[in-house]
C-alpha positions in Angstrom: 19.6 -55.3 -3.4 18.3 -52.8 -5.9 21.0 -51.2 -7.8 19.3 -47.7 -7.4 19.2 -48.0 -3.7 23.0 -48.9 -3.7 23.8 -46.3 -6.3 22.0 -43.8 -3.5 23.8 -45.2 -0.6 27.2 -44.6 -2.2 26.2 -41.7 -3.5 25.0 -40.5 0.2 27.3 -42.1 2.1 30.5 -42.4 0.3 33.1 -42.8 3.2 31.0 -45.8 4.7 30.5 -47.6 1.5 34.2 -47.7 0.7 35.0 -48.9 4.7 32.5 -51.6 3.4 33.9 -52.5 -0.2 37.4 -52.4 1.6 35.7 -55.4 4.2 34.4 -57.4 1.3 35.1 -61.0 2.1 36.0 -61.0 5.2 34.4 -62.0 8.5 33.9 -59.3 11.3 31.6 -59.2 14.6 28.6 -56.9 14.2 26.3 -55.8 17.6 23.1 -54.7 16.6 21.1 -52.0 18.2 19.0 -53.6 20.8 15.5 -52.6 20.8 12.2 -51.9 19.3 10.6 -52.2 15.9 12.5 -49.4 14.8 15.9 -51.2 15.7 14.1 -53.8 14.0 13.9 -51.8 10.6 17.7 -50.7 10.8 19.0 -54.1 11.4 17.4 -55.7 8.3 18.7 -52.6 6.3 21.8 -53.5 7.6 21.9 -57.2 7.0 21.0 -56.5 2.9 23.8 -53.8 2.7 26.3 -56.4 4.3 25.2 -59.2 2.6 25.5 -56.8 -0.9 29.3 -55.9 -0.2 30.1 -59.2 0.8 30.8 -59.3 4.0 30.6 -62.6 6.3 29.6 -61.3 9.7 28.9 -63.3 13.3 25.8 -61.5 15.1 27.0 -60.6 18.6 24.9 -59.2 21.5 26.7 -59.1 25.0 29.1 -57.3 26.8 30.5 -60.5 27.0 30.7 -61.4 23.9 32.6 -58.2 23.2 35.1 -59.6 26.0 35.8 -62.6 24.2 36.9 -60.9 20.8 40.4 -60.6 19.6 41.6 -57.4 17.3 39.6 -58.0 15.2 37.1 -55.3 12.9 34.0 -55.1 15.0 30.6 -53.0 13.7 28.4 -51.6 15.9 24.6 -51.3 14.4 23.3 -47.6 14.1 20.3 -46.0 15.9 19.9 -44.1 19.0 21.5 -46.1 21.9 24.4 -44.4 22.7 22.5 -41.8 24.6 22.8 -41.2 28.7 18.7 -42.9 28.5 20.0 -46.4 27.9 23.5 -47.9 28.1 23.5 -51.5 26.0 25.8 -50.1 23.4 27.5 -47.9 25.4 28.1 -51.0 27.9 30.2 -53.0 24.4 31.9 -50.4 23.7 33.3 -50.2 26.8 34.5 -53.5 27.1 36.2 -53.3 23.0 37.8 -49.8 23.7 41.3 -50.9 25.2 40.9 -54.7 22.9 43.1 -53.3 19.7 40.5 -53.4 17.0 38.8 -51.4 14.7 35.6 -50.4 15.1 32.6 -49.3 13.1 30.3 -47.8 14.5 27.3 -47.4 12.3 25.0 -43.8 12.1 24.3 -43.0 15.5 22.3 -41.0 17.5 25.7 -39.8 20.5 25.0 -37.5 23.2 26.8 -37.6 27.1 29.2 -40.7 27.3 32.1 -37.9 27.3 34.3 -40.3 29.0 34.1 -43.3 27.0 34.4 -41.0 24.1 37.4 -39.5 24.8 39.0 -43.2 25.1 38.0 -43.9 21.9 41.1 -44.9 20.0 42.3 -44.1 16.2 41.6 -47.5 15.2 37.9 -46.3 15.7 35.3 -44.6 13.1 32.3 -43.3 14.3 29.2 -42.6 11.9 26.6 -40.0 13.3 23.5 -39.4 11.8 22.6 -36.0 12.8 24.4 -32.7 13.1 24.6 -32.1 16.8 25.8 -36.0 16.9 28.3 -35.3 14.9 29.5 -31.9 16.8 29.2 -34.0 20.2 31.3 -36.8 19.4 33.7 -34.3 17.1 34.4 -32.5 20.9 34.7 -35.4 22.9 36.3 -38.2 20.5 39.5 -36.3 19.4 41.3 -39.2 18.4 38.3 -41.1 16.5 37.8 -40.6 12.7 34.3 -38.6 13.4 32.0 -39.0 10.1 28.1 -37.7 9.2 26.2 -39.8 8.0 22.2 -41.0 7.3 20.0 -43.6 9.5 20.8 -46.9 7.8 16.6 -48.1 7.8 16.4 -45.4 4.9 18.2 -47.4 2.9 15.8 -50.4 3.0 15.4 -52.3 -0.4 11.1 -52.6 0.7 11.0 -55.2 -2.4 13.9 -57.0 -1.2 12.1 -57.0 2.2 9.1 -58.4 0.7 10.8 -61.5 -0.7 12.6 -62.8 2.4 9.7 -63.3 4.1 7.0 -65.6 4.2 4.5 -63.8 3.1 1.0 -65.8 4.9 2.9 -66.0 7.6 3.8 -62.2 8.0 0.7 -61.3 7.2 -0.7 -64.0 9.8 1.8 -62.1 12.9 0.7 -58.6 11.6 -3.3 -59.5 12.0 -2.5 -61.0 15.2 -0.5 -58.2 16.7 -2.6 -55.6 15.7 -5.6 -57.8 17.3 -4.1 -58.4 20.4 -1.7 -55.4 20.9 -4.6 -52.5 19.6 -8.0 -54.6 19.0 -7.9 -53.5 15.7 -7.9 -55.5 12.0 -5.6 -54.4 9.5 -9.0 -53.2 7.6 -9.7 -50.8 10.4 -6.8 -48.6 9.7 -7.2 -49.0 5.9 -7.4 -45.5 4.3 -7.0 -43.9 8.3 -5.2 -40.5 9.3 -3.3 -42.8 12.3 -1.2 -41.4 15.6 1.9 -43.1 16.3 3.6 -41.3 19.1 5.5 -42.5 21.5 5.1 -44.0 24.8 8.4 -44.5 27.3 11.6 -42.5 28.1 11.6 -39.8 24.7 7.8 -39.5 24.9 7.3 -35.8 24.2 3.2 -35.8 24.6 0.2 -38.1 23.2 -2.7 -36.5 21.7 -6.1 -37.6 23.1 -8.1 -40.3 21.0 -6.2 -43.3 19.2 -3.1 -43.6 19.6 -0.7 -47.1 18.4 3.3 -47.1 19.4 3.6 -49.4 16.7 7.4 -49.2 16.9 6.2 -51.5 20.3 4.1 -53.5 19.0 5.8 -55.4 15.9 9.0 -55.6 17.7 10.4 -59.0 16.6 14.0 -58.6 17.4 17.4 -57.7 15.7 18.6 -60.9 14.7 18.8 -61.8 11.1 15.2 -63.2 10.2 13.3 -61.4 13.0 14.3 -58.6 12.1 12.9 -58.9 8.7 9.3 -59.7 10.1 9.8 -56.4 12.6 10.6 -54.1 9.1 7.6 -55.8 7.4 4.7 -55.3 9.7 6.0 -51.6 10.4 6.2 -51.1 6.2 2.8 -53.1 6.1 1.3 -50.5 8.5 2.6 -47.9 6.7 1.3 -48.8 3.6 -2.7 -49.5 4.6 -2.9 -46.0 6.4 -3.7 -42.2 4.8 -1.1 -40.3 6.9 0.9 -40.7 10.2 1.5 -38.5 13.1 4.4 -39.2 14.7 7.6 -39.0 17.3 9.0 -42.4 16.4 11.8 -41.7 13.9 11.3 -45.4 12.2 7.6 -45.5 11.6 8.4 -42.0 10.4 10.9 -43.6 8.1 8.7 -46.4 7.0 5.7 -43.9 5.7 8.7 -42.0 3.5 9.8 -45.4 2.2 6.5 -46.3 0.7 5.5 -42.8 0.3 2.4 -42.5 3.0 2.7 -38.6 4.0 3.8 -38.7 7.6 4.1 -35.5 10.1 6.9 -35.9 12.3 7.4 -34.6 16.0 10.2 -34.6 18.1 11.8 -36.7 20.6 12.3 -35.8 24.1 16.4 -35.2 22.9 16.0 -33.7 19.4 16.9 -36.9 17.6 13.9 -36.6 15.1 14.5 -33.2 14.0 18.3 -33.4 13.5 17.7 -36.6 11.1 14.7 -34.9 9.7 17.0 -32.1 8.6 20.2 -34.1 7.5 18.5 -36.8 6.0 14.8 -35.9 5.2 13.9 -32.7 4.4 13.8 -32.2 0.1 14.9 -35.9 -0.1 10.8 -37.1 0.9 8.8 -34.5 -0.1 5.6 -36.4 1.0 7.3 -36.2 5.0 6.8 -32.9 7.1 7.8 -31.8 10.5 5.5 -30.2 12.6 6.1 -28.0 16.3 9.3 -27.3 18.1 12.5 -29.1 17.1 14.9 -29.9 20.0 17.7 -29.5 17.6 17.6 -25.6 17.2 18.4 -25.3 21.0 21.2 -27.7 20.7 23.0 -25.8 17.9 22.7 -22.6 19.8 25.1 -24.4 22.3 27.5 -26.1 19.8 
């Protein structure tokens, strides 16, 4: 992993790097974020910063599989599951909260779950990645070490990426998805303004005219691997394209990796403004925000 990415991890994230350096060598259970291409993006950035501070980990998925764990250091993946709109990770945590062992949880996107919060034991260290997160789980987490912290995918070594793939055969799956998932060829959007907003349950509004959820499209997974091909076509995209218009946080982060402007939107919950202004704003000059941010209403109430 590029030494300048690291040096800008640590640098950024100085509390989570030394929980890291301190697991060097040893073997914990990490639960990726289920999901999209997005999900995809933040579980290879994860894999290359675990794999750079040593640690041996067993990828873990279930409820069930959080069941069958004994005391020992658990890491939940970052992103925005543990939100009242979807309840996988909320769903593990709830079965490792009364199991004894420490937990990680990764920067995270937290609002609701007051209850299983508040259970949340001192053995527990909870990562959010924007401001109201971090005021949210602060109220309802009392006995939790309650840190702030930045979206893991913008710590994605790109060259890294680029190497532990295949690279026919990721160029092969990224022709074919964007053929049979938007009838278009990777030479159609060469050079092309492109909208990327988002379908689903945070869907704010989609303009009239073209429109690709790419996040949808190159979903591959969150398994070591997968994951890698997910990050790739969603970095590939980014590259061939002029600018992106988007409410998808990751494709958003993608363009400021390889330095395609990209205008962000909101999310239905305010997720893409409040990493936008922790994490974004000054740090990727080249990425702007554009209309209302969700966020402004939430720290009124905080």
């Amino acid at each position: 992993m590029d030494q300048l990415i690291v040096d800008r991890f640590e640098r950024e994230n100085g509390e989570l790097a030394a929980l890291l350096r301190d697991l060097t060598g040893e073997r914990v259970a990490y639960f990726p974020n289920p999901g999209n291409a997005g999900d995809s993006l933040i579980a290879s950035a994860t894999y290359q910063l675990l794999d750079r501070y040593g640690l041996r980990y067993d990828v873990l998925h279930t409820p069930q599989d959080a069941s069958a764990l004994s005391g020992q250091v658990v890491i939940l993946g970052g992103g925005g599951n543990l939100v009242p709109l979807y309840h996988g990770m909320a769903a593990i945590a709830e079965r490792l909260v009364s199991g004894g062992h420490s937990v990680i949880l990764l920067p995270h996107s937290v609002r609701g779950n007051e209850e299983l919060l508040a259970r949340m034991p001192a053995s527990w260290t909870l990562f959010c990645r924007e401001i109201q997160s971090w005021r949210h789980v602060q109220r309802h987490a009392p006995s939790c070490n309650v840190r702030l912290g930045h979206d893991i995918g913008l710590y994605l070594d790109a060259d890294m990426l680029g190497d532990s793939v295949d690279p026919d055969a990721a160029e092969q799956q990224f022709r074919s998805v964007l053929a049979s998932g938007a009838k278009l060829t990777p030479e159609a959007i060469t050079g092309k303004a492109v909208s990327c907003m988002r379908h689903g349950a945070e869907r704010t509004s989609v303009p009239a005219g073209p429109n690709y959820d790419v996040s949808v499209l190159f979903a591959t997974g969150v398994d070591p691997g997968p994951s890698d091909i997910g990050a790739w076509m969603m970095l590939e995209f980014a590259r061939r394209v002029s600018q992106v218009t988007t409410n998808r946080l990751h494709i958003g982060v993608a363009a400021a990796l390889v330095g395609t402007p990209v205008v962000l939107h909101d999310n239905s919950y305010g997720k893409v403004s409040g990493v936008f202004l922790n994490s974004m704003r000054g740090r990727f000059p080249h990425v702007t925000f554009a209309g209302e941010m969700r966020t402004e209403a939430v720290f009124a109430t905080t």
